[in-house]
C-alpha positions as CSV (number, residue, x, y, z in Angstrom):
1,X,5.7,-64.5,8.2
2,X,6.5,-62.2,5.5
3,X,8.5,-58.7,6.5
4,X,6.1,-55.7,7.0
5,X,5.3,-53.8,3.8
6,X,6.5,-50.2,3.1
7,X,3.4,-48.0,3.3
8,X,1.6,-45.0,1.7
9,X,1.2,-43.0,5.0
10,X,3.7,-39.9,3.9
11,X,2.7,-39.9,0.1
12,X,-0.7,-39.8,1.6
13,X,-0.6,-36.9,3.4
14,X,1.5,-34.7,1.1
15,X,-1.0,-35.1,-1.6
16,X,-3.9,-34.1,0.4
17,X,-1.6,-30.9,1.2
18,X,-1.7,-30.4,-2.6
19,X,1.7,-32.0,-3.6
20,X,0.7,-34.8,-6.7
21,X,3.9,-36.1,-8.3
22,X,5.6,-37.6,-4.9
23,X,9.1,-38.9,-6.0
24,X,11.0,-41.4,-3.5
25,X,14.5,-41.9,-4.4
26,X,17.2,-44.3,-2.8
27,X,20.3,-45.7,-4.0
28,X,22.2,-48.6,-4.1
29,X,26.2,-50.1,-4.0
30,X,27.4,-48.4,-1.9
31,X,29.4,-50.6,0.2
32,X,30.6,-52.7,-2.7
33,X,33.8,-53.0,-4.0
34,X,32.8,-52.6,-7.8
35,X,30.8,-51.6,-10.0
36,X,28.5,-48.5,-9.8
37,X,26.5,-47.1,-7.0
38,X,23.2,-47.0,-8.6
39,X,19.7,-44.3,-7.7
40,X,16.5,-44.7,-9.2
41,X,13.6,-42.2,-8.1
42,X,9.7,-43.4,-8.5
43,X,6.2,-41.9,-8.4
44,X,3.8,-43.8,-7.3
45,X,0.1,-43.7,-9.5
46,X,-2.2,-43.3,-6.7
47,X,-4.6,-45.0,-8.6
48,X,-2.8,-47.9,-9.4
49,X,-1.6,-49.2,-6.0
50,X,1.5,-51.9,-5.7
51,X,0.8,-54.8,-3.2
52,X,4.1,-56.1,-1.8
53,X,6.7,-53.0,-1.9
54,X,9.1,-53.2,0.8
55,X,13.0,-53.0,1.2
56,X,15.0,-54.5,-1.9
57,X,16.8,-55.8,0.6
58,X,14.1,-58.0,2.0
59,X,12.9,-59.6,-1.0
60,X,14.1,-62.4,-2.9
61,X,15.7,-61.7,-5.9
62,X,12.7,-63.2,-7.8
63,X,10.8,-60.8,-5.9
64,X,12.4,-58.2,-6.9
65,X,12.2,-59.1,-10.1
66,X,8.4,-59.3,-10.1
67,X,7.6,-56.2,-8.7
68,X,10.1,-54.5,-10.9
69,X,7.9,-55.7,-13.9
70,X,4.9,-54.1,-11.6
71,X,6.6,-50.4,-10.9
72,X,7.5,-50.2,-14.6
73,X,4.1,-50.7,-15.8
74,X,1.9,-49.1,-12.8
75,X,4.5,-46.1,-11.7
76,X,3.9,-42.6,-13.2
77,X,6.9,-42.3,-13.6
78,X,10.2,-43.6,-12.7
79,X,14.2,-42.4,-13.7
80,X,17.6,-44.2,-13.1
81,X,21.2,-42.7,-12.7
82,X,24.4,-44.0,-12.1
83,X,28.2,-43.3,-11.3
84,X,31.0,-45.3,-12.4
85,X,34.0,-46.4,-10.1
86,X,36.4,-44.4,-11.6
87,X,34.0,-41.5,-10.8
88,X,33.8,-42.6,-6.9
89,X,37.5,-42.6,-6.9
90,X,37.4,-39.4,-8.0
91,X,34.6,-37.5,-5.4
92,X,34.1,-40.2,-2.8
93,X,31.3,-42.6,-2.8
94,X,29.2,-40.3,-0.7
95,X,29.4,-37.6,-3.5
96,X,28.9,-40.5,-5.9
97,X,25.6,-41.5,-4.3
98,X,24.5,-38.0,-3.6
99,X,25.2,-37.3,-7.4
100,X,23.3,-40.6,-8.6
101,X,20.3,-39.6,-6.2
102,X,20.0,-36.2,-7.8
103,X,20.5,-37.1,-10.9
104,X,17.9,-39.5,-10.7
105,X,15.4,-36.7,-9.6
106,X,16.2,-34.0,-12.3
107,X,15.6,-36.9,-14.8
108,X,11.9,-37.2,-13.8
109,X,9.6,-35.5,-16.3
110,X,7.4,-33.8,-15.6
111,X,9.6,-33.0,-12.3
112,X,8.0,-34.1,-8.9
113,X,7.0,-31.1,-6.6
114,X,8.1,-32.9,-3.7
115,X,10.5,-35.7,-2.9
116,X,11.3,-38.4,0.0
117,X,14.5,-39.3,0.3
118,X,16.0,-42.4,1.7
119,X,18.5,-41.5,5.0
120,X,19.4,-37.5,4.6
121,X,18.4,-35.1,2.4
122,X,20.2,-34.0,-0.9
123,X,22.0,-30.7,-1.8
124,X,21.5,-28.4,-4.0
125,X,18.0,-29.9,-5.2
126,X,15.4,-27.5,-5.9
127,X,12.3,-29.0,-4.9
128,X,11.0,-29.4,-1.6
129,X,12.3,-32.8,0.2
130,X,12.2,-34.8,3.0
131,X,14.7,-36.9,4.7
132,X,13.0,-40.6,6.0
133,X,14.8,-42.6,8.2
134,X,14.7,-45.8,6.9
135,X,13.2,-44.7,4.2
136,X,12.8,-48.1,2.6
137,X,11.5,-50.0,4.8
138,X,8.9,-46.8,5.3
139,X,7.6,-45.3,3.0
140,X,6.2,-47.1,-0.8
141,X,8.0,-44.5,-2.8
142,X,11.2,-44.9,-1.5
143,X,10.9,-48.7,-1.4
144,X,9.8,-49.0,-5.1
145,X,12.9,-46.7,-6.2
146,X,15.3,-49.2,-3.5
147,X,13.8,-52.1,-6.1
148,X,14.5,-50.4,-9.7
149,X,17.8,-49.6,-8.4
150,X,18.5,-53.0,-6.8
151,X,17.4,-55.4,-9.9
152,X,19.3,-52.4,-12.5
153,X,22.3,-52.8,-10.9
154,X,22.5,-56.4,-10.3
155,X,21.6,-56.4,-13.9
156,X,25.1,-54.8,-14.8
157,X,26.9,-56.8,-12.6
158,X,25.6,-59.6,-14.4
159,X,27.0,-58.0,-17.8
160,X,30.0,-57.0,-15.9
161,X,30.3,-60.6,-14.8
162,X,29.7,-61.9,-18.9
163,X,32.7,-59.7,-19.7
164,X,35.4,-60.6,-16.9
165,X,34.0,-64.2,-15.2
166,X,37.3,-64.4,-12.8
167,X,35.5,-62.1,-9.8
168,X,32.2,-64.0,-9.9
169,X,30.1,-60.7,-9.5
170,X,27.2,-62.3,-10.8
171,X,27.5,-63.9,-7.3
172,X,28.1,-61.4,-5.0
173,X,27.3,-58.1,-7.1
174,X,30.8,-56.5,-6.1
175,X,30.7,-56.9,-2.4
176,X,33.3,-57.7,0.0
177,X,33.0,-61.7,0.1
178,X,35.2,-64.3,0.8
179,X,35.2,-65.5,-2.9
180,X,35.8,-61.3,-4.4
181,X,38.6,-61.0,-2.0
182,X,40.3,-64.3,-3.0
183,X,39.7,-63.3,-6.5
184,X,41.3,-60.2,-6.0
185,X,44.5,-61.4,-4.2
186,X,44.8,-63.7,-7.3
187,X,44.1,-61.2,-10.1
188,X,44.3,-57.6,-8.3
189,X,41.5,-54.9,-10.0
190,X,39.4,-55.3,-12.4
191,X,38.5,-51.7,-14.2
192,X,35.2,-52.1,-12.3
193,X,36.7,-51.9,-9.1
194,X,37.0,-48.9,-7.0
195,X,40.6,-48.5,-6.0
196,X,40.1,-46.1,-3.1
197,X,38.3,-48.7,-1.2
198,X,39.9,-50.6,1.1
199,X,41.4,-53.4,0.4
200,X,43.0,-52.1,-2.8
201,X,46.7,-50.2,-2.5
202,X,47.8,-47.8,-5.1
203,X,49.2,-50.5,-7.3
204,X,45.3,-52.6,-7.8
205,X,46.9,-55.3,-5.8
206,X,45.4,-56.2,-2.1
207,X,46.6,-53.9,0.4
């Protein structure tokens, strides 16, 4: 039995409260060891429903695929953003995600009048919002932005992957495996990875 889909239930009732561009937005990577932590933020088309949206994490990755295809072509609108590793370093990757989650807002155009937002609400962002609790497993929005940002970032760590093979992160997508961490003890940090994460010391080697 498949995994209960995320539903339309909040979107629902904030458009008949007058709100019509609904924005979920989620992030993800952000308990990997490389690469970037990754938001994307959708609006649903009302009009042109999306069977199947549930948690990216709950899907196969040929689902996620598939209804990747679907969100680009039946979303209103949909926007991406991104922070680097060296930029996580820098502000923390709670910043980082906070940053990507905004960022992935503000780049909505027209901008959404209201917007769902996976686990705890976001700073400084000047639209009305609303924290969801397991957003993604929830609420459609949310869930559809968990996808674009799932498939785009294992997308880079594919490229990342083509350009250094000796971490596999085509495999594991940066996280803390058995494989990455033999990988680093043999070849210590790649410029993907984050070095303030544990189990990096100040030198790129395993702490």
């Amino acid at each position: 039995m498949p995994p209960p889909t995320a539903r339309r239930t909040i979107e629902n009732a904030l458009r008949r409260r007058g709100y019509s561009r609904v924005a979920g937005v989620d992030e993800v990577g952000r308990g990997c060891l490389a690469g970037p932590v990754v938001a994307a933020a959708v609006v649903l088309d009302p009009e042109r429903p999306i069977r199947g949206l549930r948690d990216s994490k709950l899907l196969t990755p040929a689902g996620r695929e598939r209804l990747y295809g679907e969100i680009v072509q039946c979303a209103a609108d949909w926007s991406l953003d991104a922070v680097e590793a060296d930029a996580i370093d820098r502000i923390n990757i709670h910043n980082a995600a906070l940053l990507a989650m905004r960022g992935a807002v503000t780049r909505l155009s027209p901008p959404p009048d209201f917007v769902l937002v996976d686990g705890f609400p976001l700073p400084e962002l000047r639209v009305p919002q609303r924290a969801v609790v397991k957003g993604d497993r929830a609420c459609a929005a949310i869930a559809a932005a968990s996808i674009i940002a799932k498939v785009t970032r294992d997308r880079q760590m594919r490229r990342l992957h083509a350009e250094d093979p000796r971490f596999g992160f085509d495999r594991h997508k940066g996280y803390a495996t058995p494989q990455h961490l033999a990988a680093i003890e043999r070849y210590g940090a790649a410029p993907a990875h984050r070095r303030s994460f544990r189990p990096f010391s100040s030198s790129g080697r395993m702490a």
